[in-house]
ROBA-952883 format. One record per residue (C-alpha): chain; residue in one letter; x, y, z; residue number from 1. Coordinates in Angstrom, 1 decimal. Example, Ala and Ser with C-alpha at 12.3 -4.5 7.8 and 13.67 -1.06 7.14 Angstrom:
REC   unit   code       c1       c2       c3   pos
REC      A      A     12.3     -4.5      7.8     1
REC      A      S     13.7     -1.1      7.1     2
% end
This chain:
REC   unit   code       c1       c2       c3   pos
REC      A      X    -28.6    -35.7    -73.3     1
REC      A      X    -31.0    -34.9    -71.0     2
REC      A      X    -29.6    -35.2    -66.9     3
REC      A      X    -32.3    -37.1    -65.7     4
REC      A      X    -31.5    -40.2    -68.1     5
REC      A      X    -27.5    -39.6    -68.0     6
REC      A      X    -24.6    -37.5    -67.6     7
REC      A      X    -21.9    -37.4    -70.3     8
REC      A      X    -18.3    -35.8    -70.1     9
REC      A      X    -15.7    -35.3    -72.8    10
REC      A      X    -12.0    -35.2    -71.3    11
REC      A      X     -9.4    -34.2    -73.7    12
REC      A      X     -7.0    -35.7    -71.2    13
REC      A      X     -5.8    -39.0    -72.3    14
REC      A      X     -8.4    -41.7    -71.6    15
REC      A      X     -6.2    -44.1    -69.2    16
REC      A      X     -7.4    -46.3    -65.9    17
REC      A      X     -7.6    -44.4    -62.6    18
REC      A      X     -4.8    -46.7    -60.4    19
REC      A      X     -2.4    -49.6    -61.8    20
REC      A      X     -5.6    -52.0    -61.5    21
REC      A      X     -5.5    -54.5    -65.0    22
REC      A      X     -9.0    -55.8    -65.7    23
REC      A      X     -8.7    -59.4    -66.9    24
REC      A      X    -11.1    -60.2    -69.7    25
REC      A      X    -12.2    -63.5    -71.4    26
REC      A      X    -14.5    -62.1    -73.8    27
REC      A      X    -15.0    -58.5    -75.2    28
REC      A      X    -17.8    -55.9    -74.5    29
REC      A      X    -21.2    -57.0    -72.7    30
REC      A      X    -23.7    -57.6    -75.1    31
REC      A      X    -27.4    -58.2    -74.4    32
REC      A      X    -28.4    -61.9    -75.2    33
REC      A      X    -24.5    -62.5    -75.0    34
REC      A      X    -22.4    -64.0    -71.7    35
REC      A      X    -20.7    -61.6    -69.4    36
REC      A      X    -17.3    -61.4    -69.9    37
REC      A      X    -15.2    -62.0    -67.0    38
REC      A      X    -14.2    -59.0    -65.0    39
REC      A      X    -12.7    -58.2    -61.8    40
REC      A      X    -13.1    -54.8    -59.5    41
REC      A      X    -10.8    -54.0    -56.9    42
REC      A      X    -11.4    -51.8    -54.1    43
REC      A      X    -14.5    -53.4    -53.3    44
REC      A      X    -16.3    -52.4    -49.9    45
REC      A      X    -18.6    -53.5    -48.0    46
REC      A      X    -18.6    -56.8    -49.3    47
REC      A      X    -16.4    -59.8    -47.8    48
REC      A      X    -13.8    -59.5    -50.2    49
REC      A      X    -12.4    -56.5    -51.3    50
REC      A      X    -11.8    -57.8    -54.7    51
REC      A      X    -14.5    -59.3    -56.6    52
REC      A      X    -14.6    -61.4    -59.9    53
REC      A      X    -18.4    -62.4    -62.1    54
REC      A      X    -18.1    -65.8    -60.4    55
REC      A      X    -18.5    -64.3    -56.5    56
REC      A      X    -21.7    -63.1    -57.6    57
REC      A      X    -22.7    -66.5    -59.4    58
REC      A      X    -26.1    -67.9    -59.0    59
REC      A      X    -28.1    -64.5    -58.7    60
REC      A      X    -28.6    -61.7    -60.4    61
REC      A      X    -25.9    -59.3    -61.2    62
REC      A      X    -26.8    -55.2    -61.5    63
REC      A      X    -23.8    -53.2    -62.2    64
REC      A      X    -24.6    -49.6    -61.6    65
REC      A      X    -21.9    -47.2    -62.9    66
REC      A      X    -21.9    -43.9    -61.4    67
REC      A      X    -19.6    -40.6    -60.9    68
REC      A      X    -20.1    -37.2    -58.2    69
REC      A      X    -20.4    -35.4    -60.9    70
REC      A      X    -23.8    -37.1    -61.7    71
REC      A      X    -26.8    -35.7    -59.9    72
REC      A      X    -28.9    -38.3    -61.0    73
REC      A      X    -26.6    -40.9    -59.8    74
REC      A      X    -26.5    -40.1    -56.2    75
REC      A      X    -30.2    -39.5    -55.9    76
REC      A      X    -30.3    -43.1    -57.0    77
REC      A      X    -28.5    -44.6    -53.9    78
REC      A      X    -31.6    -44.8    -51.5    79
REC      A      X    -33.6    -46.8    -54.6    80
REC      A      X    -30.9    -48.5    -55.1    81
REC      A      X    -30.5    -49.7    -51.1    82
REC      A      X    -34.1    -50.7    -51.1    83
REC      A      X    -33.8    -52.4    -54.5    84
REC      A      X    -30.8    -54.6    -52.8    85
REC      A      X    -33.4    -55.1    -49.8    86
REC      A      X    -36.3    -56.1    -51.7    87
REC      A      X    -34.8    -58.8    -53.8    88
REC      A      X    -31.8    -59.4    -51.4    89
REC      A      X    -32.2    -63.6    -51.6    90
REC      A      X    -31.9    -62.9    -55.8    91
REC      A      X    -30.5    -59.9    -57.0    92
REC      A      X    -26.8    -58.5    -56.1    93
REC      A      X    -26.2    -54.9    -56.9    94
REC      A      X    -22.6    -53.3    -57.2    95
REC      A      X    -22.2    -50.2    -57.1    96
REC      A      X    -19.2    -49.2    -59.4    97
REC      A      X    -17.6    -45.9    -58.6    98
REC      A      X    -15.7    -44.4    -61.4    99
REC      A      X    -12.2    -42.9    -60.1   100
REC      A      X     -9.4    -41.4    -62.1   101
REC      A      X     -9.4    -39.5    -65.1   102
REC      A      X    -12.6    -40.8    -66.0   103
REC      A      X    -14.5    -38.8    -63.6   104
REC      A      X    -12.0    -36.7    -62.1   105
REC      A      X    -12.8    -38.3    -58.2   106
REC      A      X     -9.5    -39.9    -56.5   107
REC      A      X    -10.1    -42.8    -54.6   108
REC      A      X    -10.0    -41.2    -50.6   109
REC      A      X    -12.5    -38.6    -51.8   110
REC      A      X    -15.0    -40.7    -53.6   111
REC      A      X    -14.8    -43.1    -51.0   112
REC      A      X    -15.3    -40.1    -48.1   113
REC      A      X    -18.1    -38.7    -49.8   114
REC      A      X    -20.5    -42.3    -50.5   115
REC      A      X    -19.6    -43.3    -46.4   116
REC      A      X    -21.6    -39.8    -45.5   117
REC      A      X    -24.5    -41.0    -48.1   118
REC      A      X    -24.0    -44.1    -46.7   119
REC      A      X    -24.3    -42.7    -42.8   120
REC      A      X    -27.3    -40.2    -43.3   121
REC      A      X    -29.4    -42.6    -45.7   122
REC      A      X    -28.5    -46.0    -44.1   123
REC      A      X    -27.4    -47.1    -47.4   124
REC      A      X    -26.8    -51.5    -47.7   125
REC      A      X    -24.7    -51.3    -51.0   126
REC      A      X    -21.6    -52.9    -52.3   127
REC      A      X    -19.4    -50.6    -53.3   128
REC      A      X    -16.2    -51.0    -55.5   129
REC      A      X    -14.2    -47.8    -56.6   130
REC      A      X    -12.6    -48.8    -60.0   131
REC      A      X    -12.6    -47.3    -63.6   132
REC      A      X    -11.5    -50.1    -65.4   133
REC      A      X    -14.0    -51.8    -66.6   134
REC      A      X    -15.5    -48.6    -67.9   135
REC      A      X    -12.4    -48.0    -69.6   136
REC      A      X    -12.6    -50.9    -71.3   137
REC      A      X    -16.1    -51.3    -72.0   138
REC      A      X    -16.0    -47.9    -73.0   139
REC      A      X    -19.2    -46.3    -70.7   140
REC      A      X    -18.7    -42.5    -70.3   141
REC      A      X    -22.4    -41.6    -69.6   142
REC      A      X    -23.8    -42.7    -66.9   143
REC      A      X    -25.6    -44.2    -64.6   144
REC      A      X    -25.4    -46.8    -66.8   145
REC      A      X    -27.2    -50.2    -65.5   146
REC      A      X    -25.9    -53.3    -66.8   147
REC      A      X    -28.0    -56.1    -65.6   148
REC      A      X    -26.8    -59.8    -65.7   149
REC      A      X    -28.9    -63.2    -65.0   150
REC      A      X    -28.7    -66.0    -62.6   151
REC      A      X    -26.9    -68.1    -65.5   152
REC      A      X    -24.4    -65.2    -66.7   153
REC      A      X    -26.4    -63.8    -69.8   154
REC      A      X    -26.0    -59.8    -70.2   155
REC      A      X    -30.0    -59.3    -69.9   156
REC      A      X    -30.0    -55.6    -70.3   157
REC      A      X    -27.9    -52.1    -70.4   158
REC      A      X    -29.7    -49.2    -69.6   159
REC      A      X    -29.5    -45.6    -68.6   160
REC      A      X    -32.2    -46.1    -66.3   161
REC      A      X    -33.9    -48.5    -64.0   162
REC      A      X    -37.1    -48.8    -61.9   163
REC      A      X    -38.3    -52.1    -59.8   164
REC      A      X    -40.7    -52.6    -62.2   165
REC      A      X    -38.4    -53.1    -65.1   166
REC      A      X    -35.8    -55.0    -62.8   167
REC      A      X    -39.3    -57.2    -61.7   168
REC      A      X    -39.6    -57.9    -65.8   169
REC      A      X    -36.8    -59.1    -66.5   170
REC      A      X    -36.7    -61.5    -63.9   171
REC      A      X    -39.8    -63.1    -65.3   172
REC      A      X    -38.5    -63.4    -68.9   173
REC      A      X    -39.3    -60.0    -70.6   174
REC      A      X    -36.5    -58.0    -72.3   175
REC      A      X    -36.0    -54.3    -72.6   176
REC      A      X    -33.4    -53.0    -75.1   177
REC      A      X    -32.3    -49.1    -75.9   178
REC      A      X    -31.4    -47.7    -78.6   179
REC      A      X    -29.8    -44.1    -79.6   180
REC      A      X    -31.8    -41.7    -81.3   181
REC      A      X    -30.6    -41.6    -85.0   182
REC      A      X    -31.8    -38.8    -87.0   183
REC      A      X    -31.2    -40.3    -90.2   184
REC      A      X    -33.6    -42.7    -90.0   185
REC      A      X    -36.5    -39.8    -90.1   186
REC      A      X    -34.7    -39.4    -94.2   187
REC      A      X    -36.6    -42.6    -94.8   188
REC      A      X    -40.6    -41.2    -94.6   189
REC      A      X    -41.7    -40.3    -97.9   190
REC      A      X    -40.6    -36.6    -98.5   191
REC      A      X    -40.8    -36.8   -102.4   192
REC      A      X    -43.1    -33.6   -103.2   193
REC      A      X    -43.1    -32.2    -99.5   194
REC      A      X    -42.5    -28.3    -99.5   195
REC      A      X    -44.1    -27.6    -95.7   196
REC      A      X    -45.2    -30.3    -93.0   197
REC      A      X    -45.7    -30.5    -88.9   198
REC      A      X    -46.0    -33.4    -87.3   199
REC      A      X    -47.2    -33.8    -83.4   200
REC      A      X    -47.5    -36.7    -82.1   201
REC      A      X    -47.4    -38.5    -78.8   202
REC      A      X    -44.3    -40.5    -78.2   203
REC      A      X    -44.9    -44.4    -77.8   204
REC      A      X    -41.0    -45.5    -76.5   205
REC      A      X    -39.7    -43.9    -79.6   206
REC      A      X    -35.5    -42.4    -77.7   207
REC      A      X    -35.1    -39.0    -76.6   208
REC      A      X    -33.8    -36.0    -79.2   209
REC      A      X    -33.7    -32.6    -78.2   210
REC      A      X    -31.6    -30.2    -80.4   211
REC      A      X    -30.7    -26.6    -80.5   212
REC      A      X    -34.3    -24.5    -82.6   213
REC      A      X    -32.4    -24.7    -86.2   214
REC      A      X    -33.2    -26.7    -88.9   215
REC      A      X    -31.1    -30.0    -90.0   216
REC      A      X    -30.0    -31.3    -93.5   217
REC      A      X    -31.8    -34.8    -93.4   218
REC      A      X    -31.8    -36.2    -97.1   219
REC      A      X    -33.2    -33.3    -99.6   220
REC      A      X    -35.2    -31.8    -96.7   221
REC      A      X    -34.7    -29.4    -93.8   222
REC      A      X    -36.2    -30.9    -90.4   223
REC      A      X    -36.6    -29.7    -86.6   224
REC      A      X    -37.3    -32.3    -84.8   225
REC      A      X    -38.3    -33.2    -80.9   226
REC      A      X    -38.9    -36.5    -79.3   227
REC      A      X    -40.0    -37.9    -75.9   228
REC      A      X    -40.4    -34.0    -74.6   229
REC      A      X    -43.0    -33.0    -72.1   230
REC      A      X    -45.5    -30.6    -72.8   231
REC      A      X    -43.9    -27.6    -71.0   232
REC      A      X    -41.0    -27.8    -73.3   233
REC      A      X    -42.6    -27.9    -76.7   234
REC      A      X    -44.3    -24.5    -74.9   235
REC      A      X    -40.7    -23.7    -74.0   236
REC      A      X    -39.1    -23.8    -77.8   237
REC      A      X    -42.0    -22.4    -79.3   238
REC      A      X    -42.1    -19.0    -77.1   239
REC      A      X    -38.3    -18.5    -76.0   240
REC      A      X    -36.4    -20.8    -78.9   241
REC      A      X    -34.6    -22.8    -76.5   242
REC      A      X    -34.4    -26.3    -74.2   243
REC      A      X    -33.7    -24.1    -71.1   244
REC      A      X    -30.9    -21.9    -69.5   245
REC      A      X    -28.6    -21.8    -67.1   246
REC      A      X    -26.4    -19.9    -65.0   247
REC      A      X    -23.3    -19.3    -66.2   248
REC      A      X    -23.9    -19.0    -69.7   249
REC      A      X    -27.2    -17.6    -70.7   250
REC      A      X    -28.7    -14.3    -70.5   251
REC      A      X    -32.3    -15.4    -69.5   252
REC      A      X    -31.5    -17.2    -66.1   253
REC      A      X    -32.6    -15.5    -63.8   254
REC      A      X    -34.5    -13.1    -65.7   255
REC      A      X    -36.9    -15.3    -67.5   256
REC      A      X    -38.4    -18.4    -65.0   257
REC      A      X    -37.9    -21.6    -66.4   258
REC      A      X    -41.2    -23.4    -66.0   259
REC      A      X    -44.7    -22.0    -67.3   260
REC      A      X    -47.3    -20.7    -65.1   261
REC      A      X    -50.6    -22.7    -65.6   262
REC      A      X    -53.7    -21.2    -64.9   263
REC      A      X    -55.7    -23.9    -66.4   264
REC      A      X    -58.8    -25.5    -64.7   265
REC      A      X    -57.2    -28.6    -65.7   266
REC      A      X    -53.2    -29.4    -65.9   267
REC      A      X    -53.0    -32.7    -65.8   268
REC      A      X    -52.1    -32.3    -70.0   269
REC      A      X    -48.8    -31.3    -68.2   270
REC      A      X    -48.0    -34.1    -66.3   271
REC      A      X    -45.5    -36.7    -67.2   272
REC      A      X    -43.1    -39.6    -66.5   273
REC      A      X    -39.6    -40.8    -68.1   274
REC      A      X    -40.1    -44.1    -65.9   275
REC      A      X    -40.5    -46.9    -68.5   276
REC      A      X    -44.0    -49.0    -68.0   277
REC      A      X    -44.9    -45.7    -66.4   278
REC      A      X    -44.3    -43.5    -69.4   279
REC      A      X    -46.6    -40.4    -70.1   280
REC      A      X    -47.3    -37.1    -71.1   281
REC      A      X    -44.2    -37.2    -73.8   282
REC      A      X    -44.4    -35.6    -77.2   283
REC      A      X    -42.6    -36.0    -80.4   284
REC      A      X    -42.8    -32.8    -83.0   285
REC      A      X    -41.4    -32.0    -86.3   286
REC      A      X    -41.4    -29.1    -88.9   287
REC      A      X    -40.1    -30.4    -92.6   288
REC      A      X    -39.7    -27.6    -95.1   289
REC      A      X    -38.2    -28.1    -99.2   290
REC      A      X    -35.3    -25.5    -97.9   291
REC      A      X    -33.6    -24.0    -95.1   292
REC      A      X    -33.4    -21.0    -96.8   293
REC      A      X    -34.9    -17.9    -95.1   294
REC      A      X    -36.1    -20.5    -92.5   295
REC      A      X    -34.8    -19.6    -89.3   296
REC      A      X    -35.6    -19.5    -85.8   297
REC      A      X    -38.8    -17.0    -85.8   298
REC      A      X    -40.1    -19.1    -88.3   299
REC      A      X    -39.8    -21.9    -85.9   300
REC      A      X    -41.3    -20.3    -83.6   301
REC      A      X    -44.3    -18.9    -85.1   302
REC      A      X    -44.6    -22.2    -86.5   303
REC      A      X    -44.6    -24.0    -82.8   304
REC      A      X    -46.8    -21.4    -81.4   305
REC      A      X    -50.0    -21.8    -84.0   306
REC      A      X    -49.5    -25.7    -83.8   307
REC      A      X    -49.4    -25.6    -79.9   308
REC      A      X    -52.6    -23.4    -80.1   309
REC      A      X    -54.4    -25.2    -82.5   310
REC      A      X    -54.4    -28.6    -81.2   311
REC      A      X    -54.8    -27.9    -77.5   312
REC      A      X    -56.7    -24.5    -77.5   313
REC      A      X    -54.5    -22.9    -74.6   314
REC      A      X    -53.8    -19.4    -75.2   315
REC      A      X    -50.6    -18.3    -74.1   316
REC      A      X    -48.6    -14.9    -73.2   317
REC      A      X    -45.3    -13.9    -71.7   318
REC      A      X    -45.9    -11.5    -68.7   319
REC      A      X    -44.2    -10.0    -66.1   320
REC      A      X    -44.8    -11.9    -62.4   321
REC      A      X    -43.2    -11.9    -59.3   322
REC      A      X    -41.7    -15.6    -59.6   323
REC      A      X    -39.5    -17.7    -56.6   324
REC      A      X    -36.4    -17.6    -56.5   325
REC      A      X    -33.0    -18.0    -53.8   326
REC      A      X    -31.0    -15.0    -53.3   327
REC      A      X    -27.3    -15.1    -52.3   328
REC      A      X    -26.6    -12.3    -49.5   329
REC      A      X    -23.6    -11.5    -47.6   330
REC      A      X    -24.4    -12.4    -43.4   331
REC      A      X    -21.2    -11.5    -42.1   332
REC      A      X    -19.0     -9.1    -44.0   333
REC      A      X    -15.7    -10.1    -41.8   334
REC      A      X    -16.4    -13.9    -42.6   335
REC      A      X    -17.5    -13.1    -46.7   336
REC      A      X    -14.0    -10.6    -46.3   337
REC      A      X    -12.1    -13.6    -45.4   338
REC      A      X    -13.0    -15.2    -48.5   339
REC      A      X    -10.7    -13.0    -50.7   340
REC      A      X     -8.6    -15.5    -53.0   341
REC      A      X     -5.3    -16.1    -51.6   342
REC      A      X     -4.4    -17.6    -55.3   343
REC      A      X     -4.9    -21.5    -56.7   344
REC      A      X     -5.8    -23.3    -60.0   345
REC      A      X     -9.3    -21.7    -60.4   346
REC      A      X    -10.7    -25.1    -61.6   347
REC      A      X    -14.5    -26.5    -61.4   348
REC      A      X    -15.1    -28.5    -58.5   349
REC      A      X    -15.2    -32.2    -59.6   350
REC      A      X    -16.2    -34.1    -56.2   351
REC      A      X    -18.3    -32.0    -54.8   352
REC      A      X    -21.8    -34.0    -53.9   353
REC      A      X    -20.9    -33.8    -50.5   354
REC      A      X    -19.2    -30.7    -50.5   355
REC      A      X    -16.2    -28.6    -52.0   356
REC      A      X    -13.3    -26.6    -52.1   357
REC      A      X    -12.4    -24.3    -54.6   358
REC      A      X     -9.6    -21.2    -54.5   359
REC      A      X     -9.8    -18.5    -57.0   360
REC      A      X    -13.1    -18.6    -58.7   361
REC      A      X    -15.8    -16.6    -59.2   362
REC      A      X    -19.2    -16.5    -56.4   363
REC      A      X    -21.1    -17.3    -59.8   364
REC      A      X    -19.1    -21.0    -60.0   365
REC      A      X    -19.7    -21.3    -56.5   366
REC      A      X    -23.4    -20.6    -57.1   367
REC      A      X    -23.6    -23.0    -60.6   368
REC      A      X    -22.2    -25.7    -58.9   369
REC      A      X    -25.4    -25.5    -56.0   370
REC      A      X    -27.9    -24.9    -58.8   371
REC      A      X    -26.9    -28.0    -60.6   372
REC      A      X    -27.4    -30.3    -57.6   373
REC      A      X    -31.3    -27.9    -57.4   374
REC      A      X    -32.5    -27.7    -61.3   375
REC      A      X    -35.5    -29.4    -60.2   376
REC      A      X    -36.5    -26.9    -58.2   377
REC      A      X    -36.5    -24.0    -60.8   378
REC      A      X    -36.5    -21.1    -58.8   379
REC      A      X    -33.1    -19.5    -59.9   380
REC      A      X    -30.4    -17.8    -57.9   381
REC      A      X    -29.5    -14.4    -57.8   382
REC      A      X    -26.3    -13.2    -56.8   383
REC      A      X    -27.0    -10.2    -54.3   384
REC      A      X    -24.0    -10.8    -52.3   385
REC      A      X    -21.5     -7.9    -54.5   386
REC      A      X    -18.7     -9.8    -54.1   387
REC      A      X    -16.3     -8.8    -57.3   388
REC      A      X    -13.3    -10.7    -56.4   389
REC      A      X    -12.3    -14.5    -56.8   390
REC      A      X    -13.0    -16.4    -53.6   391
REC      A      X    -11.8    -19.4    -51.7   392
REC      A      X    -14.3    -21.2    -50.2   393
REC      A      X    -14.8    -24.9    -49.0   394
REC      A      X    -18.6    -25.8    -48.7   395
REC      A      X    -18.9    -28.7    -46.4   396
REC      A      X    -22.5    -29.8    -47.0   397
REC      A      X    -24.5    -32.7    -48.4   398
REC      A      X    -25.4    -31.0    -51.7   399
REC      A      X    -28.7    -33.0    -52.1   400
REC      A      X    -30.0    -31.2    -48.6   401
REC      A      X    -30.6    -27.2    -48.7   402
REC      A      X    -31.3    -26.8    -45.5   403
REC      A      X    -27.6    -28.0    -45.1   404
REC      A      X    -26.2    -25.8    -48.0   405
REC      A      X    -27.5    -23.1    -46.1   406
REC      A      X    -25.6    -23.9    -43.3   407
REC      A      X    -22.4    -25.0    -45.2   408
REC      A      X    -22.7    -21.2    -46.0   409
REC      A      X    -23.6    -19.6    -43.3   410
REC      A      X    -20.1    -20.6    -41.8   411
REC      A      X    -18.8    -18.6    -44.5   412
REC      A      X    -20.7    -15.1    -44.2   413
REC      A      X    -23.2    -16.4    -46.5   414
REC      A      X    -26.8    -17.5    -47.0   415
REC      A      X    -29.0    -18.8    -49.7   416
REC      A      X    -32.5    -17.2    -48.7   417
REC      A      X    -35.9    -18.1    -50.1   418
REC      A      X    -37.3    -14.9    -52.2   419
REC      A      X    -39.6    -13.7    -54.6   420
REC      A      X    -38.5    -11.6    -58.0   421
REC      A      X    -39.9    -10.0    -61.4   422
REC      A      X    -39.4    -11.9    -64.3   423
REC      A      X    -40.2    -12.9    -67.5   424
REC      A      X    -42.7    -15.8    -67.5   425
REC      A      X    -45.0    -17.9    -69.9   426
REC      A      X    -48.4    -17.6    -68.7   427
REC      A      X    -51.1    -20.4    -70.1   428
REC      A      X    -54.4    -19.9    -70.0   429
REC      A      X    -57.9    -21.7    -70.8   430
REC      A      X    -59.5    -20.4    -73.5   431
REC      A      X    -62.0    -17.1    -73.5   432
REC      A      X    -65.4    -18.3    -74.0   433
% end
């Protein structure tokens, strides 16, 4: 699944509620068109009671937005979701449920801590409760995960997204429903007779697939298949075989940049939107073959790459540029000295949205965990501080803010400086005339 839409963890811990809280339940699951079972969330704040049932928010509307620190996406949502709560503050009452526990990892203090500083610096008006209950039992583990209840107590919607305009709909009596992608329902197009077939197509709501560049058994057939993808990652497949890289465990990062350079007198063919009722630039692609056999990846590719060409013309080339990136240095040796592991668990960070602390790992965990909070801004990071040794280090920063990583660092002999590096990347062109 893609981050921007939701964040999924798989715990092999026990799945269990994150304090002694018991949700009691009249009914079972939410289901759209179906009334919302009873629930109640403890450790509710800012709110007047600091436990809250369906029937204190009776008579409006009802937006339960599940979220986690390990979700990006999540906390970027807190300042739409303050002016959200504004805008339709006579109709509309939005909790903000905090998952705690062995569902997310978060204890309660630290969770709590870390949404007061959001809450401080962004002059956030939320209701807040800090309770994995309900998600136990209604079985949520990606998330955000919006479900939205009407004035009368009918579940109107559950989403993994959600913009004014679609809250705005549903108020005046449209519906929106999601569904998963299911590749088995592609099996039902008429295949009898097919050897070789590509498809591209522009997506019209169909849900989001993106799979690994190998071909899948559907039926009697052999398919690779894309939906809802912008345009710079069919490009991306087609001439590096991949969705994208990352730090810690792929050879290209820093080596190939991650986003095509367009030198095109027109790139708007490259512009898009995952907002629903704003939807654009999204493609769906396929590649059906009789057999997988001798069909493998370069095939793929070489398939992508005259398809890409022969619909839109651009002619395209990897090159060698000098691309952006960050580049971790040492500022103070004493300070990075200091750093030396004095032992500890060596685990990933799990809270760490408004900073960390982590004993015994590796300045290349330290550096993943920054980059995941930054993948929008491509430009990768590049170790160049030659520390070889596992590191303690708390990072006391709002990891949405840079500028303030970069001081969080800085207070450790570090810095994260804006730079400029040879790499690998996809140049696209307008055609020669």
């Amino acid at each position: 699944m893609r981050v921007l839409f939701a964040v999924v963890i798989a715990l092999s811990a026990k799945m269990g509620c994150a304090s002694d809280n018991i949700v009691n339940l009249e009914h079972d699951k939410p289901e759209v068109g179906e009334p919302m079972p009873n629930f109640v969330l403890h450790n509710v704040t800012h709110f007047t009671k600091t436990t809250a049932s369906l029937s204190d928010f009776a008579g409006k509307w009802l937006v339960l937005d599940f979220w986690a620190s390990f979700c990006p996406p999540c906390i970027k949502s807190f300042p739409k979701m303050s002016e959200l709560q504004k805008r339709f503050a006579d109709r509309v009452q939005i909790v903000m449920v905090g998952m705690i526990g062995q569902r997310s990892g978060d204890d309660l203090d630290r969770l709590k801590a870390m949404y007061e500083k959001f809450r401080a610096r962004d002059n956030l008006d939320l209701v807040v409760a800090y309770d994995s209950a309900l998600s136990v039992q209604w079985d949520i583990w990606a998330v955000p995960t919006y479900i939205i209840v009407d004035d009368a107590g009918i579940v109107r919607a559950m989403l993994h997204s959600l913009t004014e305009e679609e809250l705005t709909r549903l108020m005046a009596g449209w519906s929106i429903e999601e569904t998963q992608p299911n590749v088995q329902d592609e099996s039902k197009q008429n295949d009898t007779g097919v050897l070789f077939r590509t498809e591209l197509a522009q997506n019209t709501g169909e849900p989001q697939y993106v799979t690994h560049m190998e071909f899948e058994r559907i039926a009697d057939k052999c398919r690779f298949m894309l939906r809802m993808v912008p345009l710079f990652e069919l490009y991306r497949y087609a001439y590096f075989g991949q969705y994208g890289w990352d730090m810690v465990s792929d050879s290209l990062y820093g080596k190939v940049y991650p986003m095509p350079l367009l030198e095109l007198a027109d790139t708007s063919r490259f512009g898009y939107s995952f907002e629903k009722g704003y939807r654009h630039g999204l493609y769906n692609y396929s590649v059906t073959v009789d057999t997988c056999a001798d069909k493998n990846k370069k095939f793929l590719m070489d398939v992508m790459q005259d398809d890409l060409e022969r619909y839109f013309g651009y002619q395209a080339s990897i090159e060698t540029r000098e691309m952006p990136c960050y580049r971790l240095v040492v500022t103070n040796s004493k300070a990075v000295a200091d750093l030396r592991t004095k032992g500890g668990d060596g685990r990933y960070p799990t809270a760490d949205a408004a900073g960390f602390t982590v004993r015994n790992v590796p300045i290349q965990l330290v550096m993943s965990v920054i980059a995941k909070y930054h993948a929008d801004k491509h430009a990768p990071m590049i170790d160049e501080t030659g520390i070889d040794y596992n590191i303690d280090i708390t990072l006391d920063a709002m990891m949405m803010d840079l500028d303030d990583i970069r001081r969080g660092l800085k207070a450790n002999g570090l810095d994260l400086i804006p730079s400029r590096k040879e790499m690998r990347v996809l140049v696209i062109r307008d055609p020669e005339s």
